[in-house]
C-alpha positions as CSV (number, residue, x, y, z in Angstrom):
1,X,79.0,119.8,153.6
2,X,79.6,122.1,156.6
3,X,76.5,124.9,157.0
4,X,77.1,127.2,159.1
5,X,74.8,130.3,160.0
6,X,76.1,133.9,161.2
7,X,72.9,135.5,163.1
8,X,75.1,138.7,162.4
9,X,76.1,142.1,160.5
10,X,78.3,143.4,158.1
11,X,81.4,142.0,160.5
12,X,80.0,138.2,159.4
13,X,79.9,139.4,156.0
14,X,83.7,140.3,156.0
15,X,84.4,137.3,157.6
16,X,82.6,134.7,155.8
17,X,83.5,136.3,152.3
18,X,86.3,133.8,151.2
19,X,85.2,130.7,153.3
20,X,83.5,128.7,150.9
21,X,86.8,129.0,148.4
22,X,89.2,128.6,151.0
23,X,87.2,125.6,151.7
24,X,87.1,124.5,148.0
25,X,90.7,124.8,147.3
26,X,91.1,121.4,149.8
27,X,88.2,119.7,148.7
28,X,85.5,120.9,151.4
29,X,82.3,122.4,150.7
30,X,81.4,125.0,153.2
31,X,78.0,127.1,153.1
32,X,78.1,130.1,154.9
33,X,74.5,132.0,155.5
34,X,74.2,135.3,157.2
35,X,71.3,136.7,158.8
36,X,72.5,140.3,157.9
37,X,71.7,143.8,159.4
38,X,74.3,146.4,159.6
39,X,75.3,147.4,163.1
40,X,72.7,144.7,164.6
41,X,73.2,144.3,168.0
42,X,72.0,141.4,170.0
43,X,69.3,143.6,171.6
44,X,68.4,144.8,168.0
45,X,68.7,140.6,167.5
46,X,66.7,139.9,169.8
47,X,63.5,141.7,170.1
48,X,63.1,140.5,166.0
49,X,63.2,137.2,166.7
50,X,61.0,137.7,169.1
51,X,58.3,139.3,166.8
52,X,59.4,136.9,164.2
53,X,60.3,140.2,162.0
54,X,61.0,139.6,158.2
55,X,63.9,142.1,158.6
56,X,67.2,140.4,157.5
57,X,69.2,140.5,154.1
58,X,69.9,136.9,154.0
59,X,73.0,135.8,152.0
60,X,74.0,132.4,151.6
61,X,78.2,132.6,150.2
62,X,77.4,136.0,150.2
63,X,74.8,136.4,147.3
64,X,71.5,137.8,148.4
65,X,68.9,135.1,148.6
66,X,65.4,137.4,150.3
67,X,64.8,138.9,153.1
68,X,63.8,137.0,155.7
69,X,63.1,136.4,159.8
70,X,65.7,134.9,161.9
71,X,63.0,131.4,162.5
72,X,62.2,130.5,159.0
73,X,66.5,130.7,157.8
74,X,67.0,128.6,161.0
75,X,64.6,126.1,159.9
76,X,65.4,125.5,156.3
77,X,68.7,124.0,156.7
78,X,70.4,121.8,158.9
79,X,72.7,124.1,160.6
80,X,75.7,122.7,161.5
81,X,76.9,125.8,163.5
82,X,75.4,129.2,164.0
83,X,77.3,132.1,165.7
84,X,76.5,134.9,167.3
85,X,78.4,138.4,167.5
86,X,78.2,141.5,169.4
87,X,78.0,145.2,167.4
88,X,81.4,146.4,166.8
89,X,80.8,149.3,168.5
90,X,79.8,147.5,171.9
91,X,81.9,144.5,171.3
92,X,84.1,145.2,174.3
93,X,81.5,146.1,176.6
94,X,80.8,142.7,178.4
95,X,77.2,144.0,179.9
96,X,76.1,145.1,176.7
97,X,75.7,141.1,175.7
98,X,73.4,140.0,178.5
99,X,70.5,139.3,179.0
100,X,69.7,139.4,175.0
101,X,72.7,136.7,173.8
102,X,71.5,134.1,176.2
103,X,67.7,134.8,175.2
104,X,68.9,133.9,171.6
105,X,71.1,131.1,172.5
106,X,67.9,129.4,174.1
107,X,65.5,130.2,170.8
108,X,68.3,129.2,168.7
109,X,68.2,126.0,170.9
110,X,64.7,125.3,170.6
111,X,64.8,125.7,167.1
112,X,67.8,124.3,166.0
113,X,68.5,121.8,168.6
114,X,71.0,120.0,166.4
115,X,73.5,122.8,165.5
116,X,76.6,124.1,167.8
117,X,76.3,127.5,169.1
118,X,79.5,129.8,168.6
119,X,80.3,132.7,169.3
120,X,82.2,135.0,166.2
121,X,85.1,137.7,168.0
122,X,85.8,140.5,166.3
123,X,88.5,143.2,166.6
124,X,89.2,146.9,167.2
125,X,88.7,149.4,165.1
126,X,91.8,150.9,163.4
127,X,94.0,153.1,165.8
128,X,92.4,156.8,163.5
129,X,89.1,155.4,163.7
130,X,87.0,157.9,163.0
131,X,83.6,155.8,164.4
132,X,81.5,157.2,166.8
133,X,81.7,154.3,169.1
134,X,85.9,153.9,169.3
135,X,84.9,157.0,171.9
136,X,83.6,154.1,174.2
137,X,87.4,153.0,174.0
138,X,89.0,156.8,174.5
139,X,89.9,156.0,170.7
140,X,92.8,153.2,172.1
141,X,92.7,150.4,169.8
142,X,94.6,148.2,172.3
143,X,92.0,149.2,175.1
144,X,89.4,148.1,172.5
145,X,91.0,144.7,171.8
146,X,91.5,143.6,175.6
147,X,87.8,144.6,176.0
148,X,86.8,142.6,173.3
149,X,89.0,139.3,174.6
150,X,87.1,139.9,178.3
151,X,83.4,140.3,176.5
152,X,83.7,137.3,174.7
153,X,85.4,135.1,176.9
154,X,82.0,135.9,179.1
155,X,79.8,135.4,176.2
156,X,81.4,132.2,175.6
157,X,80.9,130.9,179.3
158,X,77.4,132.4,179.0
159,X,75.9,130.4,176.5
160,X,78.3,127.2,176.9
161,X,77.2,123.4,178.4
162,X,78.4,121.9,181.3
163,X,80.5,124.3,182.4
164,X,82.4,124.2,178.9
165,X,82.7,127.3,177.4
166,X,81.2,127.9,173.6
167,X,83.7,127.8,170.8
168,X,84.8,131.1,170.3
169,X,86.5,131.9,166.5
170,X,90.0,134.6,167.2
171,X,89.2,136.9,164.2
172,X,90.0,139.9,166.9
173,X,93.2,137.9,168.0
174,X,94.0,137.0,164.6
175,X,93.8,140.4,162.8
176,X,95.7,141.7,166.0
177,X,98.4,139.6,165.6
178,X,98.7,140.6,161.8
179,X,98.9,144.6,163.1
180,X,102.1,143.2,165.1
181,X,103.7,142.1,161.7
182,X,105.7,144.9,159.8
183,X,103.6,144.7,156.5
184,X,100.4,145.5,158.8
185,X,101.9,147.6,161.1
186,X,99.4,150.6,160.2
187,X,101.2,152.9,162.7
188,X,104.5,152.8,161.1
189,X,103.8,152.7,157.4
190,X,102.1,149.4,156.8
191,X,99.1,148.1,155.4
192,X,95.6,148.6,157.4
193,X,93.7,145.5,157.4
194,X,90.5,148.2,157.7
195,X,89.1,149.7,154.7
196,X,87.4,152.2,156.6
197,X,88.7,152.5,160.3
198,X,86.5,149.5,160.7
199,X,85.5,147.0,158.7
200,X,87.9,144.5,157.0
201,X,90.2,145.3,154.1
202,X,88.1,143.7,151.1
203,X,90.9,141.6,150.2
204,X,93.8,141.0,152.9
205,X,90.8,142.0,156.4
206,X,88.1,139.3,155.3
207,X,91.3,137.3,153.1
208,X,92.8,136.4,156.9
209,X,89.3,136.2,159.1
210,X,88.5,133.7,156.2
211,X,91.7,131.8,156.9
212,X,90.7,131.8,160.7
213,X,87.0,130.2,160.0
214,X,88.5,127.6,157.7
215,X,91.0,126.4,160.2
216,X,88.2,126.7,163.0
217,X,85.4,124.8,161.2
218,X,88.0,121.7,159.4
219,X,90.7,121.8,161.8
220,X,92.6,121.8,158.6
221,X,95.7,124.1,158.3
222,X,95.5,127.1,156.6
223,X,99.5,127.2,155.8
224,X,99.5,125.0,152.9
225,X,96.1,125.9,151.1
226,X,96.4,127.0,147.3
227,X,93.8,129.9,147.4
228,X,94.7,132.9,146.4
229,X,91.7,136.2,147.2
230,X,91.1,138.1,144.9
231,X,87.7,140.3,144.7
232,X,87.0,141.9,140.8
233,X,84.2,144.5,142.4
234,X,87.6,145.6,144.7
235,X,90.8,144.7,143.0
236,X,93.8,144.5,144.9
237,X,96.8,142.5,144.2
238,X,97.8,140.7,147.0
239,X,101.4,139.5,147.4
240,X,103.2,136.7,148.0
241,X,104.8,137.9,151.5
242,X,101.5,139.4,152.5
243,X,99.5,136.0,151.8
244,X,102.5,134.3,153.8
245,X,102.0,136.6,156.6
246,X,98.2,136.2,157.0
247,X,98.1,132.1,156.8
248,X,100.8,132.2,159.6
249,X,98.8,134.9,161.7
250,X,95.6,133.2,160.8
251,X,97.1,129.5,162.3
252,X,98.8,131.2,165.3
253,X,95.4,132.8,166.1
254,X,93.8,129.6,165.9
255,X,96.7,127.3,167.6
256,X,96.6,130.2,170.6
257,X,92.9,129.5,171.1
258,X,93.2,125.4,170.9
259,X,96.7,125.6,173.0
């Protein structure tokens, strides 16, 4: 079993969604836990673990299990992998990271020497947004995305070893790619991958950063993998093309970061 931990917000909880099923459709059992706040920031991630604060929804495949601090969920399992994430909103503002990610990089360390840290990109905001913090980006989604590639590139080198970089998971490269692809191309009639200007698209949004975790964590490829998304709480039907579209997206994104 791979167990990988998200200390993250609702941007984990889209991307983790269909992980474990992805996973199960080739025969590997994934458990994905997030330490959940919405909007956390690493400041906000910070300074609770460092009163040990009780103040996280903590999901395991995304069903509640308590609330809970970030030290005791990092000691009950032997993470293989635990990420860490910037707010959306400040997600492409490199000195926003620092110096709180490499503070929790270092406790994460001492307390779960045995896992690998990595670091979780996520993407720009839709191009009508209507989130306060796209103003940090003038409201330009593309501005937005190339912050987002330069912040976590830094966060990467911040908290790698050896002068090796942290792994860093292309869900911002990935649903990019996707908005380059007719069927996604919100600006001229296709489908947003957002639900809301900002987080994922229940179904085909958290359906392709899914894909990119799977081929990330098993290296296997995501292109000939029999699972199909479907969510009954938000019912969308999701097509044959469209499902074509995302896998390839969801590889390319993958095979662009491991080139």
């Amino acid at each position: 079993m791979i167990k990988i931990l998200s200390v993250g917000n609702s941007f984990a909880q889209d991307a983790q969604k269909y992980v474990p099923a992805i996973a199960a459709a080739d025969g590997i059992e994934i458990m994905t836990g997030n330490l959940f706040i919405g909007g956390c920031s690493l400041e906000t991630h910070w300074r609770h673990a460092k009163a040990d604060a009780k103040e996280y929804w903590y999901h395991v495949n995304d069903n509640f299990v308590k609330m809970a601090a970030i030290q005791e969920v990092l000691m009950e399992e032997d993470w293989d992998y635990v990420t860490f994430q910037q707010s959306s909103g400040l997600s492409g503002i490199a000195k926003s990271y620092q110096p709180f990610l490499n503070k929790l990089s270092k406790y994460v360390k001492t307390l779960s020497p045995q896992s690998t840290q990595l670091i979780h990109q996520t993407w720009a905001y839709e191009i009508d947004s209507t989130h306060g913090d796209f103003l940090n980006y003038d409201c330009d989604q593309k501005k937005m995305f190339d912050g987002i590639l330069l912040a976590y590139e830094k966060a990467a080198l911040a908290i790698g070893e050896n002068d090796t970089p942290a792994g860093v998971i292309p869900c911002g490269v990935a649903i990019q790619l996707a908005r380059s692809q007719p069927l996604f191309d919100y600006a001229n009639g296709g489908v947003s991958l957002c639900r809301d200007g900002f987080h994922a698209h229940f179904t085909l949004g958290r359906y392709l950063l899914g894909a990119v975790w799977y081929e990330f964590l098993t290296g296997h490829s995501i292109l000939e993998n029999s699972y199909v998304p479907f969510d009954p709480e938000f019912p969308y039907e999701i097509s044959a093309e469209e499902l074509a579209v995302l896998k390839k997206c969801a590889h390319d994104s993958y095979c662009q970061k491991n080139a």
